[in-house]
N, C-alpha and C positions, 0 to 999 in steps of 0.2 A: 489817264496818264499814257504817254506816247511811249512806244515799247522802248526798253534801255536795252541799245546792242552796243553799247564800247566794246571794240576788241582789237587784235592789232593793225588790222585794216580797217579801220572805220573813223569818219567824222562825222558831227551830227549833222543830220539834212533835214530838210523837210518829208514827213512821211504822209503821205497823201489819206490814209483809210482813216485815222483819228481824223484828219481835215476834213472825211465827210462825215463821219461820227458826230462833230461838234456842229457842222452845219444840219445836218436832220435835226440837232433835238434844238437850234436857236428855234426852226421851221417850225416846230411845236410848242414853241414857247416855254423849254425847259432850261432854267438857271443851270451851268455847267461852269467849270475851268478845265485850260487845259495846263499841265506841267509836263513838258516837254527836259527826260531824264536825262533824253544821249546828252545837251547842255549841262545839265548841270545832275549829275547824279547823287549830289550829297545825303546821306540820309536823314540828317540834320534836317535839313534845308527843304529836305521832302515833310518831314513831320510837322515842321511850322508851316509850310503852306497849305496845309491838312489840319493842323490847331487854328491857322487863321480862319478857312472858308469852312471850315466842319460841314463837309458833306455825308447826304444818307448812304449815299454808294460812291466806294473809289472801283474805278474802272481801272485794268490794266492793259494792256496787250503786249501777249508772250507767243519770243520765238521759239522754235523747238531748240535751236542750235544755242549753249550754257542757259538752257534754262533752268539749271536750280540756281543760277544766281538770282532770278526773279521770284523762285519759291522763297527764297532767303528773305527778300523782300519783301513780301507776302505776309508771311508769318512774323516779320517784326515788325509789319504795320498792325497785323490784326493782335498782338499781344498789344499794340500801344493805344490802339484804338478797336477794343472788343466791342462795340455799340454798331461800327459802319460795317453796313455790307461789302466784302470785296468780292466784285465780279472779274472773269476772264476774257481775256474775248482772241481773235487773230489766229496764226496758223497751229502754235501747239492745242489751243482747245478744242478747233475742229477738227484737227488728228489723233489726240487721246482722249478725250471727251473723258467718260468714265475713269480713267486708267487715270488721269490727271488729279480729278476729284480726289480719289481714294490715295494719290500721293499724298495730296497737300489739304488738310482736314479746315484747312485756315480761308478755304475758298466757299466762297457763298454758292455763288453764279456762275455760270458758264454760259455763252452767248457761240450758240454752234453757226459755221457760214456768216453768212451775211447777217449784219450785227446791226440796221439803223431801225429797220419798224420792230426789231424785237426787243432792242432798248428802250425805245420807245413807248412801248404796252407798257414795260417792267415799272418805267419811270410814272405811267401816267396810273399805275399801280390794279391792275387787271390783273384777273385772279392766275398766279403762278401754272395751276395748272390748264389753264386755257392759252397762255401764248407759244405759239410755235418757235423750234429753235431755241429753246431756253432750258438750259439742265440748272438744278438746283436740291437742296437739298431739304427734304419734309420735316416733317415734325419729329417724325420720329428718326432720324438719322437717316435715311435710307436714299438713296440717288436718285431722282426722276428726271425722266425726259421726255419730252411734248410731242417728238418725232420733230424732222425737218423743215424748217420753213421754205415755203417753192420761191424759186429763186424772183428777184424783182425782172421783170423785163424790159419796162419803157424807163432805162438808167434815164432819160432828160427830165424827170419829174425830179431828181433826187440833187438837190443844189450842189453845185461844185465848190470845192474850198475854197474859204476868203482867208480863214489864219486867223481872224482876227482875237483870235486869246491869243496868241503867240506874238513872241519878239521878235520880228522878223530881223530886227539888226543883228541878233546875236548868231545867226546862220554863215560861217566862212561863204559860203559860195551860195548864194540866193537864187538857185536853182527851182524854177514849179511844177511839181511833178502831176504829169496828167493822167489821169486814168480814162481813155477814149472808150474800153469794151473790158468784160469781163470774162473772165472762163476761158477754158481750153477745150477742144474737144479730140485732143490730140493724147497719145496712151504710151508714153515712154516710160518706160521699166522702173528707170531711176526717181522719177518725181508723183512726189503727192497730190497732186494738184485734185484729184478727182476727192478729195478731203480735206481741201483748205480753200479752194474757190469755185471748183466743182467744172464741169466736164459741159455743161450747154453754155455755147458762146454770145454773148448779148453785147448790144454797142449802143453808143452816142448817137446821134446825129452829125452832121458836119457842122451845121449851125450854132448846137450846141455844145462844141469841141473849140467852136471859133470864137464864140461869146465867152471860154473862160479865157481863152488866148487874149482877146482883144479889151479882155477886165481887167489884168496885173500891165499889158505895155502903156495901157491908160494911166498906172503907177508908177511907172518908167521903169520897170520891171520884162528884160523880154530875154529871158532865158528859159528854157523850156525841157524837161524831161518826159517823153511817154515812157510811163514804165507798163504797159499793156504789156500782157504774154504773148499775144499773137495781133501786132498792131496793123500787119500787111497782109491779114488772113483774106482779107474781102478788100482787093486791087482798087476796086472800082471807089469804094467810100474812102480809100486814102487820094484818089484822085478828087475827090469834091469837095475832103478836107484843102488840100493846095489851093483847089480853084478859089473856095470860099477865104482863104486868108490872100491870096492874091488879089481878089476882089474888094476887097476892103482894106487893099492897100499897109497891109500890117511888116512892118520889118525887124522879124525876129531868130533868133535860131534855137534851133530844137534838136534835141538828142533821143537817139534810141538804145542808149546804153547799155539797158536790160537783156536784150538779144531777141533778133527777131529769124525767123523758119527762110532759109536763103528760097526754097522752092515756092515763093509768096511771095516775090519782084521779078520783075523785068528790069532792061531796060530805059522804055519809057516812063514808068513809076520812079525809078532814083532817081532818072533826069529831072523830072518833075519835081521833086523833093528837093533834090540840090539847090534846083533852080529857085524853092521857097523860103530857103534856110536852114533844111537839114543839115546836118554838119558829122554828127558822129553817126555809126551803125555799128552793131555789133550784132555779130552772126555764131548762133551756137552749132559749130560743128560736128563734138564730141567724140569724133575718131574719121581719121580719113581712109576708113577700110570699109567696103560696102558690106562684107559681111555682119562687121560688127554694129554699124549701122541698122541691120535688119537688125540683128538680135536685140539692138534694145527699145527696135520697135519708134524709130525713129521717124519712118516713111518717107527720109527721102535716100536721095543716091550721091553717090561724092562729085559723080559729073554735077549735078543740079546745084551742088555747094563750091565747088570750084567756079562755076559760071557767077555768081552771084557776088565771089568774092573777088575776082578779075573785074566786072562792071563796078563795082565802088571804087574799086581802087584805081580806075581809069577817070571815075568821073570825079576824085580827089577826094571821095570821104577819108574823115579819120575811120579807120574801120579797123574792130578788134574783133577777135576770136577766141571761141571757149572752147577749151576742152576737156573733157573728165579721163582719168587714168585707171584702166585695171575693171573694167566690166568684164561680168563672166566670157570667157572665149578670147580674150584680148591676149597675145601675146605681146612678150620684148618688140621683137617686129615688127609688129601692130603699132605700137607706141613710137617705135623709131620712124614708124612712115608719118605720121600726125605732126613732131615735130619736124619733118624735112616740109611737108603740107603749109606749116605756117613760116616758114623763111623763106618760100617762095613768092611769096609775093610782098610787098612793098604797106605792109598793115604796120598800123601802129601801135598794136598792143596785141598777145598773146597769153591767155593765162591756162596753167589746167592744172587741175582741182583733181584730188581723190575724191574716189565715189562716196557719200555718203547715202546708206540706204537709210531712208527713213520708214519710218512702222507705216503698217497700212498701203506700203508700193509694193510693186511685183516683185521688184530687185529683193528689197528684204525678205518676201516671203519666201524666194526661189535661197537667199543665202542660208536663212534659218531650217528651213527644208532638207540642203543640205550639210546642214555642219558647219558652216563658211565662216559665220561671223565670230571675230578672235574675242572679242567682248559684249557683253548686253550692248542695249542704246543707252541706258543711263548712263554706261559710262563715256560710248564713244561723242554721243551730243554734246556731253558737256566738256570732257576732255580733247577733242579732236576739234575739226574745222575745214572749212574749204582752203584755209590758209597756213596750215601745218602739213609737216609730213606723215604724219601720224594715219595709217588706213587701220580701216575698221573691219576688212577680212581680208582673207586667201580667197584664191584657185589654184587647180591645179596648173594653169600657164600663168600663175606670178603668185612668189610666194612673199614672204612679209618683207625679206632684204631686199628682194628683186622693186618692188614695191614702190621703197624709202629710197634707193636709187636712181628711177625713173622718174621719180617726185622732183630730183634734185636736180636732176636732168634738166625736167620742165622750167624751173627755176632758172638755170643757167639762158636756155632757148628764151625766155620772157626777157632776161635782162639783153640779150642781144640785140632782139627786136627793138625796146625799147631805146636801148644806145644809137643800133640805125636810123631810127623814124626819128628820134628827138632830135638828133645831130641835122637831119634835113631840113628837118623843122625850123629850126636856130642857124640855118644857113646866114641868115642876117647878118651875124656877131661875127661870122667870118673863120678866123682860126680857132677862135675859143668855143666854136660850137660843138667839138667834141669833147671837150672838156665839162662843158657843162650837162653834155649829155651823160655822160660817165660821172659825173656827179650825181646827175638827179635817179639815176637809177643804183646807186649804194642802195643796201637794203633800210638802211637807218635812215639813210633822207626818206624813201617811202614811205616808211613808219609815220615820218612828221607829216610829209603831204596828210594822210588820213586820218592820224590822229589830234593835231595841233592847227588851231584853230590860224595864229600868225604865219605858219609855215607855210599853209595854204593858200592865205590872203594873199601875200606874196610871191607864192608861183602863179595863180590867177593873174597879178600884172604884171609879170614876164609873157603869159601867154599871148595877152593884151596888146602888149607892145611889138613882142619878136615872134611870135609865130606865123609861119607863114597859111 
């Protein structure tokens, strides 16, 4: 089952890691479905397609952020169907592993990391305690774990998603999302990653980046998302990816939405991109103060990030900016140079986020160490959000009000942004392109953009039509 994240910002997409979950085990010749929740979350709807295919194991994938809404889940599938195993798998299992278990008594499995050859043993039914990456629970109640399974290296062995259990009609914007490399090996305070996809960097081929490109525009399919964490880490393989899609004459456009390190392009690299269908980029800034940058272990410098976001925005990407509010050492100050940071230039989308520490980063450890954090994680994961104002600690330079008003700040600063670029955008419409800009950025039309499925469809063929 495709992980359910309805929340206020969200429409369902396509999510790429069950897309290759379900292609590893066709490869092996294991019977699967997929039920994709964000569509249709019913829990009705979920039980009869679960009485229809009576499977031995339902699979889930759970995010950290509400996830007892998926324990809830959990547990009134295993009271309705006590016989199937329910396994876990995705970013909360390989961050609480154990701690999760002992939550939720209703979970069978847990699949830690990387989840296709360890599914895979489980399925082709090898003895529990011989396969790597797999926690579970014994005979006699007690939790085991196999140790980690080493990460795969030659990702072009591992087929790329086709979908085909999925409805692809039912997705507003038919988006396909690529995964080119995996891992990070980069060490910022604020993020888990060195426990949810882990810290050695492995890649595609270009060939093998181009052949899933050139599988869906053969569908008539050619919209494209890399959501890689570090897509432009290694310059050189995004330039052999362009070559090889220029060479084979493919005409498509590709989004980097997810945010990629501004000190990993040049120049020549966006040109080359632009020049192949790039279209968006998004650059995670996270504070425009190089101190604070050091501190949270960022590596780069704010000249390096102001360079990068000057070149897109010269060479016409849509280019958006992220940035997080209230890391230890940050003052009001701090915060107000970030926002003057992103209304300098000519971007089209600005957001920032409270920090959310998640368990197992440095940020939590260093908050819990000291006293910082105002509530457990249980409550703030499930109650908070990158998309409230709600923070989940103090410092001593930003206390809980100081905080909630700098949030709202950010809020204001996005909608501005977004009123300028879209108005440029809709230059087309002529007088009413301010209007519709200031329409589309009310907080209630955004709600609809991401959560309604028509509301969507229909600003997709305003973009189509009038964007420039």
């Amino acid at each position: 089952m495709t992980p359910s994240f309805r929340g206020e910002q969200y429409t369902a997409v396509l999510t790429a890691g069950i897309g290759y979950i379900s292609e590893y085990l066709k490869l092996n010749n294991i019977e699967h479905k997929v039920y994709d929740a964000n569509l249709d979350g019913n829990i009705k709807h979920i039980k009869r397609f679960i009485q229809e295919y009576k499977p031995d194991i339902i699979g889930i994938g759970v995010m950290s952020i509400r996830y007892k809404k998926d324990y809830n889940l959990i547990r009134d599938l295993k009271t309705s169907f006590p016989k199937i195993k329910i396994l876990i798998g995705g970013p909360h299992a390989s961050t609480f592993r154990e701690l999760m278990m002992n939550d939720n008594k209703h979970i069978d499995y847990a699949i830690i990391l990387e989840g296709e050859e360890t599914l895979v043993e489980l399925c082709d039914g090898k003895e529990l305690s011989e396969i790597k990456g797999l926690m579970f629970r014994a005979d006699d109640s007690s939790i085991r774990y196999n140790g980690d399974r080493p990460f795969i290296t030659d990702l072009d062995k591992i087929p790329f998603p086709r979908y085909e259990k999925y409805d692809l009609k039912k997705y507003p914007d038919l988006t396909i999302p690529i995964v080119s490399s995996r891992g990070c090996p980069y060490a910022c305070t604020f993020c888990p990653v060195k426990t949810t996809i882990g810290r050695m960097f492995r890649v595609r081929s270009p060939e093998s980046v181009v052949d899933e490109i050139e599988y869906w525009c053969n569908k008539d399919i050619k919209n494209f998302s890399f959501v890689d964490d570090n897509f432009t880490l290694y310059k050189d393989r995004v330039h052999k990816i362009c070559d090889e899609i220029q060479k084979r004459g493919i005409k498509a456009t590709f989004n980097l939405g997810n945010g990629i390190r501004a000190d990993k392009v040049d120049y020549d690299l966006l040109k080359k991109m632009k020049e192949t269908g790039f279209r968006e980029i998004a650059i995670g800034v996270e504070s425009a103060n190089d101190p604070i940058l050091k501190s949270i272990k960022k590596g780069e410098t704010l000249s390096e990030i102001e360079k990068a976001v000057k070149m897109a925005c010269d060479l016409d990407f849509e280019v958006g900016l992220f940035f997080i509010i209230g890391s230890p050492g940050e003052t009001k100050e701090d915060v107000m140079n970030s926002f003057k940071f992103a209304l300098k230039y000519p971007v089209d989308y600005a957001y920032f986020y409270n920090v959310i520490p998640f368990p197992n980063s440095e940020l939590y450890a260093y908050l819990k160490d000291n006293n910082l954090l105002i509530e457990p994680y249980s409550v703030y994961l499930n109650e908070s959000s990158h998309w409230n104002g709600r923070p989940a600690f103090i410092t001593k330079e930003l206390g809980l009000k100081d905080r909630i008003k700098l949030y709202n700040m950010g809020k204001n600063v996005t909608k501005k942004i977004q009123r300028r670029r879209i108005a440029w955008r809709l230059k087309r419409l002529g007088p009413l392109a301010p209007l519709a800009a200031r329409a589309i950025s009310i907080d209630f039309v955004q709600r609809k953009l991401m959560t309604n499925i028509a509301t969507k469809r229909m600003i997709i063929k305003i973009k189509k039509t009038f964007w420039r």
